[in-house]
Backbone bond lengths (Angstrom), bond angles and torsions (degrees), N, CA, C in turn:
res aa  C-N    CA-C-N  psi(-1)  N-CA   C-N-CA  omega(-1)  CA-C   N-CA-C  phi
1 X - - - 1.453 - - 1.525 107.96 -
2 X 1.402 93.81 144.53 2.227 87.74 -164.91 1.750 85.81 -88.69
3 X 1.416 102.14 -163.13 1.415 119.09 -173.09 1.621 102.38 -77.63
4 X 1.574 104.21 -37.38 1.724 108.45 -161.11 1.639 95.73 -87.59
5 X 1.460 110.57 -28.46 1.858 90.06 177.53 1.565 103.76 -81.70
6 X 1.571 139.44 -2.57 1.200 122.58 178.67 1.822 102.14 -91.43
7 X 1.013 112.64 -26.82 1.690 124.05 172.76 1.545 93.54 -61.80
8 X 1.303 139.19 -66.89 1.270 128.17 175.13 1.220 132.16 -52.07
9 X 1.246 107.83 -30.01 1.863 98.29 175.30 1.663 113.05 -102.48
10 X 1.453 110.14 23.75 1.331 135.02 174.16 1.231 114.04 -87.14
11 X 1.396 108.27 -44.55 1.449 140.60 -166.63 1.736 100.40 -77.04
12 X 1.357 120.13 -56.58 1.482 126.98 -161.63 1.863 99.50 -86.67
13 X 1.586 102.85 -4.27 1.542 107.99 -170.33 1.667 84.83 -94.08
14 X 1.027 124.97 -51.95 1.283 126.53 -156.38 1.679 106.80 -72.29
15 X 1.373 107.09 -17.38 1.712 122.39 -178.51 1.314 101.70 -81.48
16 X 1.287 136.88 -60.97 1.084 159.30 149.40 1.300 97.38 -14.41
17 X 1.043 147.21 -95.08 1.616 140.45 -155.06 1.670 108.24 -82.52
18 X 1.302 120.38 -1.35 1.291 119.34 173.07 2.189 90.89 -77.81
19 X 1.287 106.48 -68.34 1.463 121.90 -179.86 1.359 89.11 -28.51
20 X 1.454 136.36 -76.56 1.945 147.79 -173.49 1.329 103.20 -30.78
21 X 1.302 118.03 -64.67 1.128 134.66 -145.39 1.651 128.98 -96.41
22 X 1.395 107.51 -28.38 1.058 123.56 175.29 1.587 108.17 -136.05
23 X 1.105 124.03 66.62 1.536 137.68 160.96 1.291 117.17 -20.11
24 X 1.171 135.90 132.44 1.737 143.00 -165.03 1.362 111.20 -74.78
25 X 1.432 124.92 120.57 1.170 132.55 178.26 1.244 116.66 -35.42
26 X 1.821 111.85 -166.44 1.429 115.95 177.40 2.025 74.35 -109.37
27 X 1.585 89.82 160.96 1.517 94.10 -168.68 1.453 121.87 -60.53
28 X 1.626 111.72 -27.19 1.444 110.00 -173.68 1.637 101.88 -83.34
29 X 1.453 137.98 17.38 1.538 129.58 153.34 1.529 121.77 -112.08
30 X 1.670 101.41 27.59 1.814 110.84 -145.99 1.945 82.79 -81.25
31 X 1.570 112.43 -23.33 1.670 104.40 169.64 0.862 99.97 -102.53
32 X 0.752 162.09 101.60 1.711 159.60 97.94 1.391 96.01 -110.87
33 X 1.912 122.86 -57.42 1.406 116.55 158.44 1.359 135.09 -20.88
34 X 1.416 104.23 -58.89 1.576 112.21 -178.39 1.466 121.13 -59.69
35 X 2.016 102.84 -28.22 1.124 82.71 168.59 1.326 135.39 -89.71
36 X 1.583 111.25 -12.41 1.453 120.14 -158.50 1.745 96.89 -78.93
37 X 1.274 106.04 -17.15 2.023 100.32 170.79 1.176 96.07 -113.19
38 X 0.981 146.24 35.43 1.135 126.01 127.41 1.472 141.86 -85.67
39 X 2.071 89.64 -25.05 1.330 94.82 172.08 1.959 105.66 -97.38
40 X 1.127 84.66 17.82 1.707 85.34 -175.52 1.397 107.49 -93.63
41 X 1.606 119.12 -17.04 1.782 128.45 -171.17 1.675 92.34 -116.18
42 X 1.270 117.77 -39.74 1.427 93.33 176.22 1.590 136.10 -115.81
43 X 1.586 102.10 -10.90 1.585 118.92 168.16 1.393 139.20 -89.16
44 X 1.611 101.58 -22.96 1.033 117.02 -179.75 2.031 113.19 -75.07
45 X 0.930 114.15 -34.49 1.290 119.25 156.74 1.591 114.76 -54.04
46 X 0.700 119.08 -59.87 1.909 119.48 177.77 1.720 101.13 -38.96
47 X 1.156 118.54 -42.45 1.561 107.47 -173.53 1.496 116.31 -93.98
């Protein structure tokens, strides 16, 4: 498996348990959602 197909099935793994795990709002919190995983996959590491 090269580097870029393990980065890809990293990617659809990490989609995958976001979908499991954190179930889709009702539409009027769909931003506040977006942000709280967003900073949950990419901000939360920085601190």
């Amino acid at each position: 498996m090269t580097d870029e197909e393990f980065e890809q099935l990293m990617a659809q793994a990490r989609a995958e348990a976001r979908r499991t795990s954190f179930p889709a709002p009702a539409s009027d919190e769909d931003a506040e959602y977006a942000f709280h995983t967003q900073h949950a996959e990419f901000g939360a590491p920085a601190h």
